[in-house]
C-alpha atoms as a printed R data frame, in Angstrom:
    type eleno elety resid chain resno       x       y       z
1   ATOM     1    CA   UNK     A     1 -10.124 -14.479  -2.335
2   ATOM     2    CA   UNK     A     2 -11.779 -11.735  -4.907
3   ATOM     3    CA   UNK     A     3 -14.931 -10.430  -3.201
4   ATOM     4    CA   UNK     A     4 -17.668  -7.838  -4.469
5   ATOM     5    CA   UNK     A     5 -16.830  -4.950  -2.738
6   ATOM     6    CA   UNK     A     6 -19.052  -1.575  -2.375
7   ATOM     7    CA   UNK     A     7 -17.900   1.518  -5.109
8   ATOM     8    CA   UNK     A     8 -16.016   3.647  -2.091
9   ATOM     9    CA   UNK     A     9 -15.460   2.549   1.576
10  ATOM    10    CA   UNK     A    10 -13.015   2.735   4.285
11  ATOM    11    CA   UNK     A    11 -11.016  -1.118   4.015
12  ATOM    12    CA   UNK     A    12 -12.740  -4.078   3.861
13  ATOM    13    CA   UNK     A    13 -12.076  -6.849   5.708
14  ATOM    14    CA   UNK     A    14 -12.675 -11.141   5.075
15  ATOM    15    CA   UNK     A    15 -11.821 -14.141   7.264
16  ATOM    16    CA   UNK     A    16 -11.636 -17.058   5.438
17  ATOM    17    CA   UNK     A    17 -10.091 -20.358   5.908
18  ATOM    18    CA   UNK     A    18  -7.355 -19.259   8.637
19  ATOM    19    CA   UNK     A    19  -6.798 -16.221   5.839
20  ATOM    20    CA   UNK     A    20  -7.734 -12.686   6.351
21  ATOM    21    CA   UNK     A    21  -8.027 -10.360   3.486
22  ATOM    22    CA   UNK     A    22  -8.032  -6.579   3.682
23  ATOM    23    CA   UNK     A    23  -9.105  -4.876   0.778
24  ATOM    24    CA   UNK     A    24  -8.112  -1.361   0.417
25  ATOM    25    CA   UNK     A    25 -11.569   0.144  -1.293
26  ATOM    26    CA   UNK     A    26 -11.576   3.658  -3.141
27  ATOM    27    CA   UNK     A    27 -10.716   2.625  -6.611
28  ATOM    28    CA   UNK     A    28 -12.003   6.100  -7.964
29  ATOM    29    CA   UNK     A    29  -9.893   7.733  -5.405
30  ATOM    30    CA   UNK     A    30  -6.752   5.569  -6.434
31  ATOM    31    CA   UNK     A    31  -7.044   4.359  -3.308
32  ATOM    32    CA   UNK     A    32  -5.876   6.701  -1.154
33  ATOM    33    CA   UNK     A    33  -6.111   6.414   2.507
34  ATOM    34    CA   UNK     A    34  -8.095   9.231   4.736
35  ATOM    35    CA   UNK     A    35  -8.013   9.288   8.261
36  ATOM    36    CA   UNK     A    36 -10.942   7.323   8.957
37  ATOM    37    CA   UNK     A    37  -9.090   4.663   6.696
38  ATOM    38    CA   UNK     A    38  -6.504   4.374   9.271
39  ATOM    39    CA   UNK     A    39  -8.343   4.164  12.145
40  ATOM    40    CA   UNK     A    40 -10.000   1.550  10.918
41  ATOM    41    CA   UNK     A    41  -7.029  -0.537  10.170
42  ATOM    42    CA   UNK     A    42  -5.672  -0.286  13.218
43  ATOM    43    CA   UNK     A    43  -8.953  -1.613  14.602
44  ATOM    44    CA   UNK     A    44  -8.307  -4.497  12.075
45  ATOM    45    CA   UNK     A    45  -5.221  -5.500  13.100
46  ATOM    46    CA   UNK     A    46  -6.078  -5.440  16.956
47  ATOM    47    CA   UNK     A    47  -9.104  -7.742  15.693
48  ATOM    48    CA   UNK     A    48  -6.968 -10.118  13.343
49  ATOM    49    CA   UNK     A    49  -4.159 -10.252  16.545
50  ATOM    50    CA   UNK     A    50  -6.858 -11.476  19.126
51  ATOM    51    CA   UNK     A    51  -8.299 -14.379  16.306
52  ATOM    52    CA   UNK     A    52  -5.711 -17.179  16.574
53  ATOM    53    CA   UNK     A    53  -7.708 -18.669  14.070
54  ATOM    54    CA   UNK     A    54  -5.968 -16.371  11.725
55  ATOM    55    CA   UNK     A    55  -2.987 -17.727  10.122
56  ATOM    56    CA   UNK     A    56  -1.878 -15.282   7.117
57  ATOM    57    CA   UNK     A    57  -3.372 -11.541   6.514
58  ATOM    58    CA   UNK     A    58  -3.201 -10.069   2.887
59  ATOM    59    CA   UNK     A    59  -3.271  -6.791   2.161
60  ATOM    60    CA   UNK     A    60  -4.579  -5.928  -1.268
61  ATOM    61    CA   UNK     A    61  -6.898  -3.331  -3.163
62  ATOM    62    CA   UNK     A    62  -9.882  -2.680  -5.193
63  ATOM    63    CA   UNK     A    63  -8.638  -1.573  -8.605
64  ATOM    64    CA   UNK     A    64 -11.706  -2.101 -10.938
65  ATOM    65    CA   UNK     A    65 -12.627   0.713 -13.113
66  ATOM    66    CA   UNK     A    66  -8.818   2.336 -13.281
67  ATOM    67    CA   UNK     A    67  -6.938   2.823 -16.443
68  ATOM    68    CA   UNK     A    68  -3.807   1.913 -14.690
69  ATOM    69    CA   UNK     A    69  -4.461  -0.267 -11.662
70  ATOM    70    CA   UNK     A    70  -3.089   1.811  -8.120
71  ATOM    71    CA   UNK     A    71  -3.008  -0.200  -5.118
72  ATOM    72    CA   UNK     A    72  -2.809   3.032  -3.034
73  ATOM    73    CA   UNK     A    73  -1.543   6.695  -3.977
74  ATOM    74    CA   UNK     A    74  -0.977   7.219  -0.176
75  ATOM    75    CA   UNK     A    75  -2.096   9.495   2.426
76  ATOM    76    CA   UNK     A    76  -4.738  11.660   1.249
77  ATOM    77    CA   UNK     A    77  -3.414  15.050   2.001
78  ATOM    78    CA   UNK     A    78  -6.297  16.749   2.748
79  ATOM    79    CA   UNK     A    79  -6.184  14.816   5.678
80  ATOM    80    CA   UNK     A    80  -3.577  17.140   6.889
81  ATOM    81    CA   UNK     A    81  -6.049  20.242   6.885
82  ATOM    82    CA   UNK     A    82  -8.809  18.107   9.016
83  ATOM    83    CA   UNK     A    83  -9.636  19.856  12.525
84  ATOM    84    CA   UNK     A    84  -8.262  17.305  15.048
85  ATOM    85    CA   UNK     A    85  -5.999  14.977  12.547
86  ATOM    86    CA   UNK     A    86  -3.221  13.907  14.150
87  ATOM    87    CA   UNK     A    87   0.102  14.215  12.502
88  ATOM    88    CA   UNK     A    88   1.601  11.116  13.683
89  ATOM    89    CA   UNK     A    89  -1.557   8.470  13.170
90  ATOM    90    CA   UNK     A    90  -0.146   7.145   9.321
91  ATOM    91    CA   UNK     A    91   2.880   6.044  11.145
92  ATOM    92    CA   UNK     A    92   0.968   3.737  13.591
93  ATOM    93    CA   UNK     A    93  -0.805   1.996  10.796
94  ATOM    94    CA   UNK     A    94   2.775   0.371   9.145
95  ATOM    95    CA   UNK     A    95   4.101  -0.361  12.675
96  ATOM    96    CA   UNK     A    96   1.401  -2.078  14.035
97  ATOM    97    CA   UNK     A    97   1.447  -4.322  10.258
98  ATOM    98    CA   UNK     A    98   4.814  -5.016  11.114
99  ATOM    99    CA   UNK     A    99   4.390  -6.131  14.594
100 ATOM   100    CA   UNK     A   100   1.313  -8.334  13.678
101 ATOM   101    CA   UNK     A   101   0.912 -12.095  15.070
102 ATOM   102    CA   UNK     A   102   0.235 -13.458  11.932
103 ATOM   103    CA   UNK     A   103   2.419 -13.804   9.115
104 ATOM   104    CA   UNK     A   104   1.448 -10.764   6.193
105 ATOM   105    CA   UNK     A   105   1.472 -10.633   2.599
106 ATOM   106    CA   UNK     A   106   1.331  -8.112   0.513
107 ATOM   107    CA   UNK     A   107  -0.371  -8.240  -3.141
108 ATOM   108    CA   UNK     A   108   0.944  -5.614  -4.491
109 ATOM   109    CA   UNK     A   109  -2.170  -5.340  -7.286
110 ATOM   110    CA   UNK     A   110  -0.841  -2.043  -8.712
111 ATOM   111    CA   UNK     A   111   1.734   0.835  -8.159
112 ATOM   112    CA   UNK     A   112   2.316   2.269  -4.450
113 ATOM   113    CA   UNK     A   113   3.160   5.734  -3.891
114 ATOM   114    CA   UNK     A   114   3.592   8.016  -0.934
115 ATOM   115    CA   UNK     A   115   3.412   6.551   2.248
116 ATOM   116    CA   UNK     A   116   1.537   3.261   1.385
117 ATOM   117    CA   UNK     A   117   5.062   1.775   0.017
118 ATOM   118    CA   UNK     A   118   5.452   1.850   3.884
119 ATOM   119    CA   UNK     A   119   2.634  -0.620   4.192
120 ATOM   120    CA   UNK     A   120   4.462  -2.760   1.606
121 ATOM   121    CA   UNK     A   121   7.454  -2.745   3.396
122 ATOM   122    CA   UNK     A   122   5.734  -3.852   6.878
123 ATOM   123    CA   UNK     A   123   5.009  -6.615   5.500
124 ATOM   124    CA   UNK     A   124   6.254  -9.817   6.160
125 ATOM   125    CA   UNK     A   125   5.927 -11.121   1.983
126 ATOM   126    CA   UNK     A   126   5.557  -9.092  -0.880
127 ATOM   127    CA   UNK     A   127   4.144  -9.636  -4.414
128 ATOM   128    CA   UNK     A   128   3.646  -7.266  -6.903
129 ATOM   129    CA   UNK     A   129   1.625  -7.386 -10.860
130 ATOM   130    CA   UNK     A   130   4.200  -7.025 -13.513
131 ATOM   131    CA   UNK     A   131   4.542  -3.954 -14.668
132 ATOM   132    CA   UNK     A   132   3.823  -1.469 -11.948
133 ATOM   133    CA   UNK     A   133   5.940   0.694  -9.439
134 ATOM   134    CA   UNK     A   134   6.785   1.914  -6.040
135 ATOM   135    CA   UNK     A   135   7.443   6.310  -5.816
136 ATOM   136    CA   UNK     A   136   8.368   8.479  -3.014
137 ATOM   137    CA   UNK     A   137   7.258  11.311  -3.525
138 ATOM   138    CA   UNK     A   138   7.650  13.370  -0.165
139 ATOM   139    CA   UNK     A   139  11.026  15.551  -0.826
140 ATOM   140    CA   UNK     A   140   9.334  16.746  -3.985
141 ATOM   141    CA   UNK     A   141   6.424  17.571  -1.082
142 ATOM   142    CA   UNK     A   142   8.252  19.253   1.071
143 ATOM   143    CA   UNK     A   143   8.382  16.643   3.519
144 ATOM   144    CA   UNK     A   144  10.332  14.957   5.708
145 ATOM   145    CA   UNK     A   145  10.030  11.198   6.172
146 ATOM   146    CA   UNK     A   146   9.509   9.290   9.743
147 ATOM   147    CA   UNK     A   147  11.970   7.790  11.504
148 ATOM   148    CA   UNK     A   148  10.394   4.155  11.464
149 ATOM   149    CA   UNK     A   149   9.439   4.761   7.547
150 ATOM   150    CA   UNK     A   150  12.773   5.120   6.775
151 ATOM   151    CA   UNK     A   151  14.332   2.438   8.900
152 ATOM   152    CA   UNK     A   152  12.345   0.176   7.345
153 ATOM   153    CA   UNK     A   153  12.900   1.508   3.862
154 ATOM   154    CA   UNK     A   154  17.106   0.801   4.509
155 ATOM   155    CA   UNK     A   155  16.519  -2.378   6.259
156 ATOM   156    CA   UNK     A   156  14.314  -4.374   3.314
157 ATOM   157    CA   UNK     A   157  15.865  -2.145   0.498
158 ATOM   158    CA   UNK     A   158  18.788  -1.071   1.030
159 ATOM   159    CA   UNK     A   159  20.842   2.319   1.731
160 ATOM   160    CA   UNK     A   160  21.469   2.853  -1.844
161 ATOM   161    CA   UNK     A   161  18.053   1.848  -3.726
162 ATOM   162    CA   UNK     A   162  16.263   4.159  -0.261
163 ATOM   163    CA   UNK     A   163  18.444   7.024  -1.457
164 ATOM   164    CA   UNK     A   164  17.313   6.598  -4.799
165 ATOM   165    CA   UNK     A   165  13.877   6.413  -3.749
166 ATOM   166    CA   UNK     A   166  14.070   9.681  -1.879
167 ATOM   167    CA   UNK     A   167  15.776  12.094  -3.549
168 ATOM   168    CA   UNK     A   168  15.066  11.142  -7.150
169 ATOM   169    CA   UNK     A   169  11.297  10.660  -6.634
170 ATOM   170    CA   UNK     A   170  11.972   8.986  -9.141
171 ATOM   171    CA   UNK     A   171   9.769   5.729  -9.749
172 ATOM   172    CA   UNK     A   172  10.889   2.488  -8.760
173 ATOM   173    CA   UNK     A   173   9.270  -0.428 -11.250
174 ATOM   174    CA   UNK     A   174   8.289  -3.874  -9.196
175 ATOM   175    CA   UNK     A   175  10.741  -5.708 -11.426
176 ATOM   176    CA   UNK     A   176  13.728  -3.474  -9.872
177 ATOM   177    CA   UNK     A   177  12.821  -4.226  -6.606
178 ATOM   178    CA   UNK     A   178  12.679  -7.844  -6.677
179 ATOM   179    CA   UNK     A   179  16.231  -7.920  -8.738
180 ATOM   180    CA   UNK     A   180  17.204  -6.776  -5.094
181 ATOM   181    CA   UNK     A   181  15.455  -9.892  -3.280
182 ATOM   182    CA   UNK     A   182  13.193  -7.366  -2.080
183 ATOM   183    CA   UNK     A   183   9.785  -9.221  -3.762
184 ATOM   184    CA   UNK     A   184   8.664 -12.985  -3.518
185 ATOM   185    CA   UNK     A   185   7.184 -12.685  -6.558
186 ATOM   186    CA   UNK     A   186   6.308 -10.383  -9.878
187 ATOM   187    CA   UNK     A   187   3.226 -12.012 -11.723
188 ATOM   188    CA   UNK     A   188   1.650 -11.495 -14.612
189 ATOM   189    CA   UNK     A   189  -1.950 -10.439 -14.979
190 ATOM   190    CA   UNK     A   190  -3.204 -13.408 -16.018
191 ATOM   191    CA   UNK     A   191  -1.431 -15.765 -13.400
192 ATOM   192    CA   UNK     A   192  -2.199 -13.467 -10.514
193 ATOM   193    CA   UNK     A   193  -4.909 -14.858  -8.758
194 ATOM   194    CA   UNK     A   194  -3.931 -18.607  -9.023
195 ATOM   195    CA   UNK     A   195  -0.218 -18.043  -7.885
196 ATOM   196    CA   UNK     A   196  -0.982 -15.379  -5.352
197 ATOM   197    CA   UNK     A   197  -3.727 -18.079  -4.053
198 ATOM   198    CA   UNK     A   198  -0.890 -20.845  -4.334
199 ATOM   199    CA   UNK     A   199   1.636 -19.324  -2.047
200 ATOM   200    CA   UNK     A   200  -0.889 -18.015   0.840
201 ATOM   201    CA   UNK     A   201  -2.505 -21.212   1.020
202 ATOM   202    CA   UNK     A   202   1.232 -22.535   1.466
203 ATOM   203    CA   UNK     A   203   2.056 -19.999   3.804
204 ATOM   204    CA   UNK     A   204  -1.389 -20.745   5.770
205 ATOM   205    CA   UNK     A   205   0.006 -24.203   6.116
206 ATOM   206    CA   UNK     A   206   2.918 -23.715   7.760
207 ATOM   207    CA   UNK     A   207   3.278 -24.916  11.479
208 ATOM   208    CA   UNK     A   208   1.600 -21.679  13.098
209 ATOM   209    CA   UNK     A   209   3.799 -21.513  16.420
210 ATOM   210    CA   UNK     A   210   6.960 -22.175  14.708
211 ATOM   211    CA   UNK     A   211   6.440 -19.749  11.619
212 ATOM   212    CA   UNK     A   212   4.836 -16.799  13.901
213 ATOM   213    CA   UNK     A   213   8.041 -17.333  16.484
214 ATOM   214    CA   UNK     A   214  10.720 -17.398  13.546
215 ATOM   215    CA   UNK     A   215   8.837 -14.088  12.274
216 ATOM   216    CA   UNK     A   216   9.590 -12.402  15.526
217 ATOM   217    CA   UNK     A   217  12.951 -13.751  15.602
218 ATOM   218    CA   UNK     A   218  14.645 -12.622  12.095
219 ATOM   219    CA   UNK     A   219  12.542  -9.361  12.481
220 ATOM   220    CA   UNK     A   220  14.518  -8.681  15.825
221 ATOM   221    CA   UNK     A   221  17.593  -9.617  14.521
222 ATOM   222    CA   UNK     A   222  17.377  -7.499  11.591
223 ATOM   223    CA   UNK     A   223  16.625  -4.726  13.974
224 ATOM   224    CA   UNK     A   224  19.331  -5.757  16.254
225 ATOM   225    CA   UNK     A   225  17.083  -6.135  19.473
226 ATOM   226    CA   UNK     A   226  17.073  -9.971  19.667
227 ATOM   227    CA   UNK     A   227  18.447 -11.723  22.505
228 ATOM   228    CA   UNK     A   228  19.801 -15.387  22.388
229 ATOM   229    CA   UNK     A   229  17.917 -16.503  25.496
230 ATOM   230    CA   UNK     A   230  14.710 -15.327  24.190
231 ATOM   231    CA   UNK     A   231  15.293 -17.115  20.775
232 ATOM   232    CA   UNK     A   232  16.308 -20.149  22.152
233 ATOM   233    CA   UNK     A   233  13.099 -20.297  24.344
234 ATOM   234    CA   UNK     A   234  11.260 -20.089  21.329
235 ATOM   235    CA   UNK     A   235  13.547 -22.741  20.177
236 ATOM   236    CA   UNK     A   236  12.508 -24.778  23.023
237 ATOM   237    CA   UNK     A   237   9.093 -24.068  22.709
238 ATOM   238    CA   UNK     A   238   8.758 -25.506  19.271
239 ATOM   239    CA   UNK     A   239  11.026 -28.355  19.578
240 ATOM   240    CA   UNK     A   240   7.802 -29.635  22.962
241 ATOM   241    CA   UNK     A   241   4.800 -28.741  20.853
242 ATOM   242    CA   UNK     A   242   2.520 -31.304  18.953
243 ATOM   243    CA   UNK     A   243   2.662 -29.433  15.530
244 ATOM   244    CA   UNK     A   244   6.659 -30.387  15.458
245 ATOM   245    CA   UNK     A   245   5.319 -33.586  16.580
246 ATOM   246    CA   UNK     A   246   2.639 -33.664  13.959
247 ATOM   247    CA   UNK     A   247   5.312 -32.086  11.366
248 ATOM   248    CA   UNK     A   248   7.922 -35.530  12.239
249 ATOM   249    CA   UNK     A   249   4.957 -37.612  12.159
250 ATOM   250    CA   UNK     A   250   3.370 -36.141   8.546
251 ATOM   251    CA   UNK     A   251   6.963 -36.837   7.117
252 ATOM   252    CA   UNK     A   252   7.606 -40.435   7.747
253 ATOM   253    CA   UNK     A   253   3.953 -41.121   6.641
254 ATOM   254    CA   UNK     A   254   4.351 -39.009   3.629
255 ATOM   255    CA   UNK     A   255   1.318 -37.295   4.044
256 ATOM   256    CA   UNK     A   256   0.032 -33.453   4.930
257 ATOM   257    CA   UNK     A   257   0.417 -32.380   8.168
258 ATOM   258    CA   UNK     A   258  -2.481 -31.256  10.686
259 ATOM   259    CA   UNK     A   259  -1.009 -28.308  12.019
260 ATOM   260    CA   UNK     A   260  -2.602 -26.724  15.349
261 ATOM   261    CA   UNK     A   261  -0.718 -24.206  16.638
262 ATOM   262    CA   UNK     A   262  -0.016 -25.763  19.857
């Protein structure tokens, strides 16, 4: 999953084995994301949407050559100052992650800041290196949060660790956050690429239909917009398709199952 990626670029994607990485890519820059960062991510994600061959999409960064590995330190905010920038394009970038088809991981690779902990929080897993940390720094900015940003801040952390977030600015450490059930995982350096490997290949083999479906589900009902009708079509929908017969199949013959989507 490690690829040798140019010294500064806008994100870099890979499709591999139903598993498509996207590599944030200014290392020198602490990865920061400029505007033509997020335009091109939301042209990723329509891309990875329309490829049912994708199963599981990672988001992860280029961190070679830093002291102290960043995954991102945010918005860059001279993108504010650009002629034609439009205030209200970061806040696409997490909502479309969090509406995407296929499940998403995130490998956390190094501390988050600003508003790429909102990219960590679209997403559907997260896994963080030991050791690093999540800060918010917009108060001490002079800004004011968006509304989805900060819905999904109190929905996967919590009213009281969001608060602290906020108006501390105070940072967060990985280990904190997954005390809270926030984080699948903190690794250490040295397991990080073998365990991180381990549980999207797991994740990649999950029935497709069922796992995408159930996604959409608990994410609606955590948001309060699900409707019983619609979830029990899904229900439905799973219980007729050849991967639950595959799944019933692979059991009693104790052997893998050759999931399809379908």
């Amino acid at each position: 999953m490690e690829t040798t990626a140019p010294a500064s670029s806008s994100p870099l994607l890979v499709i591999e084995d139903g598993i498509a990485t996207l590599t944030l890519n200014r290392p020198a820059q602490r990865n920061r994301l400029e505007n033509g960062d997020l335009h091109q991510l939301l042209r990723y994600v329509e891309t990875l949407n329309a490829d049912e061959t994708v199963r599981v999409v990672v988001f992860t960064a280029n961190t070679q050559g830093q002291g102290r590995p960043v995954f991102s330190a945010g918005y860059h905010l001279g993108g504010f100052e650009e002629e034609g920038s439009d205030p209200d394009l970061f806040e696409q970038i997490p909502d479309a992650i969090a509406q995407m088809r296929p499940i998403t991981v995130c490998a956390l690779n190094g501390s988050v800041y600003g508003g790429a902990t909102d990219l960590l929080l679209a997403c559907d897993i997260g896994v963080a290196l030991e050791g690093t940390e999540l800060r918010m720094p917009a108060a001490a900015l002079g800004l004011h949060y968006y509304r989805s940003g900060l819905q999904r801040y109190v929905a996967r952390l919590g009213q009281s660790m969001t608060l602290r977030a906020f108006l501390t600015a105070q940072a967060l450490p990985v280990a904190a956050l997954q005390q809270i059930g926030f984080l699948t995982a903190v690794l250490p350096a040295e397991s990080w690429t073998t365990a991180l490997a381990a549980l999207v290949a797991q994740i990649r083999d999950l029935a497709p239909l069922a796992a995408q479906l159930t996604k959409r589900s608990i994410r609606e009902i955590a948001a309060g917009t699900d409707e019983a009708a619609v979830i029990r079509q899904r229900q439905d929908l799973s219980a007729a398709s050849q991967d639950f017969l595959e799944g019933r199949q692979a059991f009693a013959q104790k052997r893998k199952p050759n999931f399809t989507g379908r």
